[in-house]
SEMI-111611 format. One record per atom (N, C-alpha, C, CB): x, y, z. Coordinates in steps of 0.001 Angstrom, whole numbers, plus 524288, in hexadecimal, padded with zeros to 5 digits. Glycine has a CB too. Example, Ala and Ser with C-alpha at 12.3 -4.5 7.8 and 13.67 -1.06 7.14 Angstrom:
2
833867E9C681E788300C7EE6C81E78833907F31C81E7882C2C7EE8782356832327F73681BA8835667FBDC81BE4832648001E81EBE837047FDAA8165D
//
This chain:
118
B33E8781A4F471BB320C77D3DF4403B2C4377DE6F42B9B32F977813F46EEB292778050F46FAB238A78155F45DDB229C78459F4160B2109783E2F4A0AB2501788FBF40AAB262678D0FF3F63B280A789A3F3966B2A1179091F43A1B29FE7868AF3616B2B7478373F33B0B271878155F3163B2E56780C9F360AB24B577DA7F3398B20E077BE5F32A6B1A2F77DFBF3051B216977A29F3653B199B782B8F339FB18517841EF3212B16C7788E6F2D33B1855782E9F346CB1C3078B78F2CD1B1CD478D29F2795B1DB378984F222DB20EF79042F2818B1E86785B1F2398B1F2B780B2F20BCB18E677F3BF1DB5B214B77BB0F2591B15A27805DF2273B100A77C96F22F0B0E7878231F1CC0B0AA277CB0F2C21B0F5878763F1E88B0D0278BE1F1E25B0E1578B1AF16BAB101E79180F2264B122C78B4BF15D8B157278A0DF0F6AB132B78550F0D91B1CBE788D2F0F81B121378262F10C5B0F7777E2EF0D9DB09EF77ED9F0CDBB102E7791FF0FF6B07A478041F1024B017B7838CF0DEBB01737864FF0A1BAFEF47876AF113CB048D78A19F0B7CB052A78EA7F0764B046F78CC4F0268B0A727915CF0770B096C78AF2F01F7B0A9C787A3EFB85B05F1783A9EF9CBB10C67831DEFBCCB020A78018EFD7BAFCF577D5AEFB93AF9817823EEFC78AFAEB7777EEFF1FAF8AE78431EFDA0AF41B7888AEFC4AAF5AD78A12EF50EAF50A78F6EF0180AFBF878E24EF4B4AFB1678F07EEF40AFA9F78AF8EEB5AAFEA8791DCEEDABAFD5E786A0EEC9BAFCC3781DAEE90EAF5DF77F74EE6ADAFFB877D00EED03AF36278082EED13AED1A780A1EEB68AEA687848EEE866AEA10780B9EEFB6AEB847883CEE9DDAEB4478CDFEE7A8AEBBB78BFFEE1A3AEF537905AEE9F3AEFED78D27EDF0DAF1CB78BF5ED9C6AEF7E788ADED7C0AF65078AADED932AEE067844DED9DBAEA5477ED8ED905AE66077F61ED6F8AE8A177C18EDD2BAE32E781F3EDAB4ADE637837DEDA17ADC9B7883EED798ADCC578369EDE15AE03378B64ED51FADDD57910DED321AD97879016ECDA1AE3C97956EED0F3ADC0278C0AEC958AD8E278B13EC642AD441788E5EC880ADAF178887EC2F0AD405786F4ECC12ACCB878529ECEB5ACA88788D2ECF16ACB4B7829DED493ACF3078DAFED03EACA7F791FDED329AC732795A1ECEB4ACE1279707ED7A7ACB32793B8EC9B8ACA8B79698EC54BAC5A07935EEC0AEAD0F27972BEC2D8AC54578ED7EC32CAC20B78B5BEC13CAC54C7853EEBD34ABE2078F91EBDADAC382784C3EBA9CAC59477DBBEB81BAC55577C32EB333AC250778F6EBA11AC98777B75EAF8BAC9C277972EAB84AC36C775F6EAAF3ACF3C7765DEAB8EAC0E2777A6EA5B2ABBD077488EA4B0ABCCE7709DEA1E5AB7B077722EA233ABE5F76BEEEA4B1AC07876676EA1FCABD36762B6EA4A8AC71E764E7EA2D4ABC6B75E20EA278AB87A75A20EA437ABB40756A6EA704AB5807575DE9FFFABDFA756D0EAC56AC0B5752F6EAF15ABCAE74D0EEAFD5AC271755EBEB4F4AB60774F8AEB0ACAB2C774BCAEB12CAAEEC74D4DEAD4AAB0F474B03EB671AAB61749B4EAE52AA62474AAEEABFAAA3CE74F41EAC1AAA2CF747D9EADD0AA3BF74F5CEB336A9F23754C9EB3B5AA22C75960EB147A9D2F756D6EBAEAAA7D875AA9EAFDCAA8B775F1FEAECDAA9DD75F10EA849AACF176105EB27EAA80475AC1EA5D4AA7CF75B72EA06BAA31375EFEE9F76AA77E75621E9D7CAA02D76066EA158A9B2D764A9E9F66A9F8D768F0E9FCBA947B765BEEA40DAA11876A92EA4BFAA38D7700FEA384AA8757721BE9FB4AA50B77192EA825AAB0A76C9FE9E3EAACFD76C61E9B38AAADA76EF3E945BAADD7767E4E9C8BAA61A76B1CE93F7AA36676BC2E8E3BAA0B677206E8E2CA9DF776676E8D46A9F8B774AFE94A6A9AD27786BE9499A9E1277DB5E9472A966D777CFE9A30AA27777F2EE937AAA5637840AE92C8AA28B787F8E9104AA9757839CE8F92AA0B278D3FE9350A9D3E78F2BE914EA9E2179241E8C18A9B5F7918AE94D2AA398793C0E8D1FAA50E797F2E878BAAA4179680E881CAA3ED79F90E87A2AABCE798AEE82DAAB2D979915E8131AB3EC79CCFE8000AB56A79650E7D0AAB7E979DF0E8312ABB107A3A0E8287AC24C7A25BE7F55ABBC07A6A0E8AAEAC0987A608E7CDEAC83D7A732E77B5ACAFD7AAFFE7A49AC7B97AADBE6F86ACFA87A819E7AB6AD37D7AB9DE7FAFAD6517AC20E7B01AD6F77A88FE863AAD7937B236E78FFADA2E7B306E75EEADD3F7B587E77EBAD89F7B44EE7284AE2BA7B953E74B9AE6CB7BAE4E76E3AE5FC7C1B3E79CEAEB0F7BA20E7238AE0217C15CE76E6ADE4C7C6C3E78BCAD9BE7C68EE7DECADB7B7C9C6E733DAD8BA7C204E7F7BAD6DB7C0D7E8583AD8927C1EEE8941AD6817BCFFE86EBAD5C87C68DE8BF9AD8C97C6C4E9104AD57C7C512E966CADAD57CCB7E919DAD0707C5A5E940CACDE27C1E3E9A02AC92D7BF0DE9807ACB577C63BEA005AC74B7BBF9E99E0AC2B17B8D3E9983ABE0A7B963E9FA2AC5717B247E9892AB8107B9E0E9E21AB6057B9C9EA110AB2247B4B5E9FFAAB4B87BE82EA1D2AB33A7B1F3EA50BAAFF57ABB9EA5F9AABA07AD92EAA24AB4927A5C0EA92BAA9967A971EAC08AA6C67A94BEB0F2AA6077A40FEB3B1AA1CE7AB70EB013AA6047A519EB8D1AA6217A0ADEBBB4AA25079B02EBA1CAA4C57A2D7EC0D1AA3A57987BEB9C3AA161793C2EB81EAA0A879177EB263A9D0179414EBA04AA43179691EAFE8AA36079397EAA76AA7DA79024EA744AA1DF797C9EA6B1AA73F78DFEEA3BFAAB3C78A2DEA07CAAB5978BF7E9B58AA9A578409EA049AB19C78EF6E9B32AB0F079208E976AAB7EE78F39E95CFAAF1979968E990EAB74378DE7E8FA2ABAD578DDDE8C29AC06B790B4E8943AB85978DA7E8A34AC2AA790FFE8A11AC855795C8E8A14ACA0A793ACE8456ACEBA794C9E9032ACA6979588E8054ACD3D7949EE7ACFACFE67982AE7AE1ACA7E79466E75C6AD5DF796F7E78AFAD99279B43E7742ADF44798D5E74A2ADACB79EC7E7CDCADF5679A47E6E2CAE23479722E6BF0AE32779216E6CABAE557798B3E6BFBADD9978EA2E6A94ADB9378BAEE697EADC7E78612E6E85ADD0E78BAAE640EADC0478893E72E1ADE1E78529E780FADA4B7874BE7B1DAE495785FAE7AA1AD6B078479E7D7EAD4F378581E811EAD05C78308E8627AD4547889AE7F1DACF947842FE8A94ACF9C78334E8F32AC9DC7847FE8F4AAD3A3785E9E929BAC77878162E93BBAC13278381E9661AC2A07829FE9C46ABAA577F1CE9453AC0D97864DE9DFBAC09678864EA3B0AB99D788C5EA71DAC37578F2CEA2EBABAC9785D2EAB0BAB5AF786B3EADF3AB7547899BEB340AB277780E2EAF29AB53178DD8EB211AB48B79362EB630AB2AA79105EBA85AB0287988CEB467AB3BA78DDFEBDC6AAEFA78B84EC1EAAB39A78B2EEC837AABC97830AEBEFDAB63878F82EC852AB8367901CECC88AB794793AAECF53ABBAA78FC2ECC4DABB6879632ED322ABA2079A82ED6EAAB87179F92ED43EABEE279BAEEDA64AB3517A1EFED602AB3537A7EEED396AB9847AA9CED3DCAAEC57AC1FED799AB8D27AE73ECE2AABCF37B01AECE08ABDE17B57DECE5EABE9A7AE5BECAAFABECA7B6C9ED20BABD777BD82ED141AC1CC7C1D7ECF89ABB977BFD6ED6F0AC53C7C04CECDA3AC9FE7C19CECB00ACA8D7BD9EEC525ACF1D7C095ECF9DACC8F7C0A9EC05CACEBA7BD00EBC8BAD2AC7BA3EEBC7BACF5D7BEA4EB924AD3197B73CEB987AD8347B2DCEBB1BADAC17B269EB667AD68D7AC6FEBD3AAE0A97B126EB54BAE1487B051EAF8CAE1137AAE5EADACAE62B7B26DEADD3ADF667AA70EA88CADDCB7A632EA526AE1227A0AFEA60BADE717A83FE9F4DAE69A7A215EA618AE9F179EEBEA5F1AEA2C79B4CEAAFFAEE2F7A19AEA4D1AE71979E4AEAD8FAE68E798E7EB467AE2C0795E9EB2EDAE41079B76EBBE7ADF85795ECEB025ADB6B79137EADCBADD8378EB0EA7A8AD48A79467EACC3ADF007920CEA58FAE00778FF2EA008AE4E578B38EA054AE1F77955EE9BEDAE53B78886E9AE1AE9767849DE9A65AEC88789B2E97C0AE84C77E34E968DAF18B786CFE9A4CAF86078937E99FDAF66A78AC6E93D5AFF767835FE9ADAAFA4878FA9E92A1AFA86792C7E8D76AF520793F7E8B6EAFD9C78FADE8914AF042791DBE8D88AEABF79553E8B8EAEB6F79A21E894CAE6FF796C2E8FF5AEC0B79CB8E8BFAAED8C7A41BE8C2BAF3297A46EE8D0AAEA697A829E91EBAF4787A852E8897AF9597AB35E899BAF9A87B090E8A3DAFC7E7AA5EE8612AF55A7B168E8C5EAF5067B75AE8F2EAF0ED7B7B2E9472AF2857BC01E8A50AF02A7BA3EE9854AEDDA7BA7BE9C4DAE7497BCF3E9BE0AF1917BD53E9F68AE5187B7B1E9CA8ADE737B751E9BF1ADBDB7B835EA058ADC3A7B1FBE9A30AD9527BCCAEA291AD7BD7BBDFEA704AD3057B893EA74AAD73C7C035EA943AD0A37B6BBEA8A8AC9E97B4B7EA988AC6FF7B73AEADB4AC93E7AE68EAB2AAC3E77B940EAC9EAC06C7B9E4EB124ABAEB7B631EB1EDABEDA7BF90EB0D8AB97D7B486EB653AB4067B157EB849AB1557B403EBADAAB4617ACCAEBB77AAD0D7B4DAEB8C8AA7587B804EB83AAA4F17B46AEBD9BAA3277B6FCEB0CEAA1A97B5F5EBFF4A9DFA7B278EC3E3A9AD27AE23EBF80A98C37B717EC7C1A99027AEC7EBC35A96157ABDDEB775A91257AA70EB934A98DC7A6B9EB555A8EDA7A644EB6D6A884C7A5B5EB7C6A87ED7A3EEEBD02A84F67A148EB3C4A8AFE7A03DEC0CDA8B1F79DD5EC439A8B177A10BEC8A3A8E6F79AD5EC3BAA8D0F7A5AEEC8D2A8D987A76EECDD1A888E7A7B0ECF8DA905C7AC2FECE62A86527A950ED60CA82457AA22ED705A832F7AEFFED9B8A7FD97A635ED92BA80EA7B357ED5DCA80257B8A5ED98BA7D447BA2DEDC3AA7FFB7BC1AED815A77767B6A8EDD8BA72E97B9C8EE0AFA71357B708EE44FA6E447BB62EDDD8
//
């Protein structure tokens, strides 16, 4: 019965760890730039550049902390880079809205002005 219980306890962790997991990957990737409040209507308006994801895009280079604009057949999204360094690329479609891209965009995040190297 111990023996029960506790493989029981073990599957139910398991399964809330990936559930958090999955949850949280877009945080780690950073946050739709939408004005839920006040204070985040600046980052909303302050996007630094816009990038055209055309059918011939195959990666984009950002950098950490910036708010950058995604256009691509005439739909499109702003993203604020303001999550976990990323030291691998990620594809587009884990931040973008459903059907953005119909081909695989990698992004890469640069350290950008913010990091502190010295």
């Amino acid at each position: 019965m111990k023996l029960a219980i506790t493989s029981l306890f073990a599957v139910t962790l398991s399964a809330a760890s990936l559930s958090a997991a999955a949850a949280t990957r877009t945080d780690l990737l950073g946050e739709p730039a939408q004005a839920p409040t006040a204070q985040r209507a600046v980052v909303t308006a302050a996007y630094a550049r816009t990038i055209d994801i055309t059918g011939g895009t195959k990666w984009v280079n950002v950098n950490h902390g910036e708010v950058v604009r995604f256009v691509s057949n005439g739909r499109e999204f702003t993203w604020y880079f303001d999550g976990v360094s990323q030291p691998r690329p990620f594809d587009m479609a884990e931040i973008a809205p459903a059907g953005f891209v119909d081909h695989g965009v990698k992004v890469y995040v640069g350290l950008g002005d913010d990091a502190n190297l010295g």
